[in-house]
C-alpha positions as CSV (number, residue, x, y, z in Angstrom):
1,X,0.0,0.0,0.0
2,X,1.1,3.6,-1.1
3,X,1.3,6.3,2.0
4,X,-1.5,8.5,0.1
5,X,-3.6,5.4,0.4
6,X,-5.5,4.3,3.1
7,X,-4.7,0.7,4.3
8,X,-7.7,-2.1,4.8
9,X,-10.6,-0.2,3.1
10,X,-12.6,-3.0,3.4
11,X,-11.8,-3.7,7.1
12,X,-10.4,-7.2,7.0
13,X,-8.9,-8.7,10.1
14,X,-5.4,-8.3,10.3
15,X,-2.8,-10.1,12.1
16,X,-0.3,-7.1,13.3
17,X,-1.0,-3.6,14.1
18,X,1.1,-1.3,12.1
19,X,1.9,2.6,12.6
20,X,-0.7,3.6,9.6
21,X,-3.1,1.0,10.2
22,X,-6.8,2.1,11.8
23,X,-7.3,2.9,15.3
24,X,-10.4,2.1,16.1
25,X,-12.5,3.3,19.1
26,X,-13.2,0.5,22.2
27,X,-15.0,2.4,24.5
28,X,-18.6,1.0,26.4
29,X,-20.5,4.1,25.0
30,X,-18.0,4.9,21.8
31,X,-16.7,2.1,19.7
32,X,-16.2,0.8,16.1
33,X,-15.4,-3.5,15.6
34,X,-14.6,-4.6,12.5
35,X,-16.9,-7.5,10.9
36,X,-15.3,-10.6,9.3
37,X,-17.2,-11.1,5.5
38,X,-16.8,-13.3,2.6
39,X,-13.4,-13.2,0.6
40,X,-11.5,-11.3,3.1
41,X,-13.3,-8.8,3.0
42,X,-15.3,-6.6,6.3
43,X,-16.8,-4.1,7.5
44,X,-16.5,-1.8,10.5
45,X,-19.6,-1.6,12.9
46,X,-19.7,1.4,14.7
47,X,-21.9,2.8,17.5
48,X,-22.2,5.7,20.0
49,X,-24.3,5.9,23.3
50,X,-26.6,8.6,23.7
51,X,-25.8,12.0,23.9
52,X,-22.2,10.7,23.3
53,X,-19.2,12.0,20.3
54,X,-15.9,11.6,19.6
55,X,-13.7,9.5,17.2
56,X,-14.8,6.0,15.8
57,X,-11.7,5.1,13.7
58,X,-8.4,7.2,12.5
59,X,-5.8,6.6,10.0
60,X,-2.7,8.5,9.7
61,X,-1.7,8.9,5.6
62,X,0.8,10.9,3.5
63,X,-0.8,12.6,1.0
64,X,1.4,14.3,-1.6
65,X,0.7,18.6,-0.4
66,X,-0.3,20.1,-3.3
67,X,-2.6,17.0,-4.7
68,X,-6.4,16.6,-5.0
69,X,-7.6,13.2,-3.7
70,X,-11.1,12.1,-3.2
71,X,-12.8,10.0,-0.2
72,X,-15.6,7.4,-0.8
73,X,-17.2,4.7,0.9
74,X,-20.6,3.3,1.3
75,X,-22.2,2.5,4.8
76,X,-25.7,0.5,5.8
77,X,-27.6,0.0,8.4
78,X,-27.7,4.1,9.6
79,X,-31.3,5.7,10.5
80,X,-30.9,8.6,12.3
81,X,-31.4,12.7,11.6
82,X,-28.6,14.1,9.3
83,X,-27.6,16.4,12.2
84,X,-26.8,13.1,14.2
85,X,-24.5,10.9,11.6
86,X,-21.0,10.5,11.8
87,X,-19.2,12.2,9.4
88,X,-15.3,11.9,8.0
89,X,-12.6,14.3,8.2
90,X,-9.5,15.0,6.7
91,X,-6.8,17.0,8.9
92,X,-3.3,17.6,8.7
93,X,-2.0,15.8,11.5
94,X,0.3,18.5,13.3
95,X,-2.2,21.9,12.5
96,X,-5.5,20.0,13.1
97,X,-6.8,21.9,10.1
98,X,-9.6,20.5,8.4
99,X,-9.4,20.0,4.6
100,X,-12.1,18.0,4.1
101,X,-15.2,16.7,5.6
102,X,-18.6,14.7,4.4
103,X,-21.6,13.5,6.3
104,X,-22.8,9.6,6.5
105,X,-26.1,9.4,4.3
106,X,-29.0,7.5,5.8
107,X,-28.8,4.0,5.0
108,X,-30.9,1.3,5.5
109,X,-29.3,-2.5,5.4
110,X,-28.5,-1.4,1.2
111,X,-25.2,-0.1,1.2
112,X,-25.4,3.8,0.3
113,X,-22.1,6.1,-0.8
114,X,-20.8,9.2,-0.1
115,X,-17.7,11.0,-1.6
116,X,-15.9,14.1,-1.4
117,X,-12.8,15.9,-3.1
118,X,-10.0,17.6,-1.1
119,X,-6.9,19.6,-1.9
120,X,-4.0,18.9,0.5
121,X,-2.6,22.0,1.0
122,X,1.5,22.3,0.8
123,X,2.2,23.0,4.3
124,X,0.3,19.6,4.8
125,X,2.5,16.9,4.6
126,X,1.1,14.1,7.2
127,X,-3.0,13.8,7.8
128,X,-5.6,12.0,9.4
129,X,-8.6,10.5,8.1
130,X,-11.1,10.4,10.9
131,X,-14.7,8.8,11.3
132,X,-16.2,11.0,14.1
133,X,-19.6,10.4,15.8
134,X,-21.9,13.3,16.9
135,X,-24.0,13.7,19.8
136,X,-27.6,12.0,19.4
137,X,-30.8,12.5,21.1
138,X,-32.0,9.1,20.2
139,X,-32.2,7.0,23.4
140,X,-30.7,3.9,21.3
141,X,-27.7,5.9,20.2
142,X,-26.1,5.8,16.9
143,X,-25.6,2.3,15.0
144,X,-24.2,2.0,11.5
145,X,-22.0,-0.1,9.5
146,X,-19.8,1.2,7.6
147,X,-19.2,-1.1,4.0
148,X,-15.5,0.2,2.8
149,X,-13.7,3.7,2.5
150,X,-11.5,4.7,0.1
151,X,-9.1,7.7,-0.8
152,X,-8.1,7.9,-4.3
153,X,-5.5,10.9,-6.0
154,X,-7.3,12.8,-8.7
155,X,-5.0,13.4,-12.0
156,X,-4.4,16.9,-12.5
157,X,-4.5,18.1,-15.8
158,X,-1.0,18.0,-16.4
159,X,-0.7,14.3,-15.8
């Protein structure tokens, strides 16, 4: 895997943590477990207690400053009020600046995506990719699985 790429988009198990693999949350009221599919392949069930926020999963990368890169993924199973999804975020990892950020779309168990494109600026050169849960009202929390995530460089028009 390239730096500027994200490591297990799918969310397979793997045997050995490594520095730019995902940290995922483990709290009672915050967490995120990955899910064991066919072919290798996963997916990362997340959920947040009531009234509850903070980081699901994280990824550090290093994405080339100066390049556009988009983030996609698809996630299922999430029925709650659009100002009460998760949503991702891209910051450079020593600023905390945001570059980027999308919301989770309502899902039911068929898989729906969401992308975004980003510009990492040039004073930018390490950043984390962050799932993030908000605060909910709901007295069952958040719930939501998450079906892969991806961040791909755009080609410039030069290229």
């Amino acid at each position: 895997t390239r730096p500027d790429q994200l490591r297990n988009t799918r969310f397979a198990s793997e045997q050995a943590p490594v520095p730019f693999d995902w940290w995922l949350a483990s709290e009672s009221d915050l967490s995120a477990d990955r899910i064991d599919g066919a072919g290798g392949n996963g997916a990362l069930a997340f959920q947040a207690a009531n009234a509850v926020q903070g980081p699901l999963a994280r990824q550090l990368l290093m994405m080339q400053p100066g390049s556009r890169y988009r983030l996609r993924g698809s996630v299922a199973e999430l029925d709650q009020p659009a100002r009460t999804r998760p949503f991702w975020r891209v910051t450079c990892a020593g600023s905390k600046q945001q570059i980027a950020s999308v919301d989770l779309p309502a899902a039911d168990t068929a898989p729906v995506g969401f992308a975004t494109d980003f510009l990492v600026p040039a004073d930018c050169p390490v950043q984390s990719v962050e799932l993030v849960a908000r605060a909910s009202d709901e007295v069952e929390g958040v719930r939501g699985s998450l079906q892969g995530v991806s961040i791909d460089k755009l080609a410039s028009a030069g290229e």
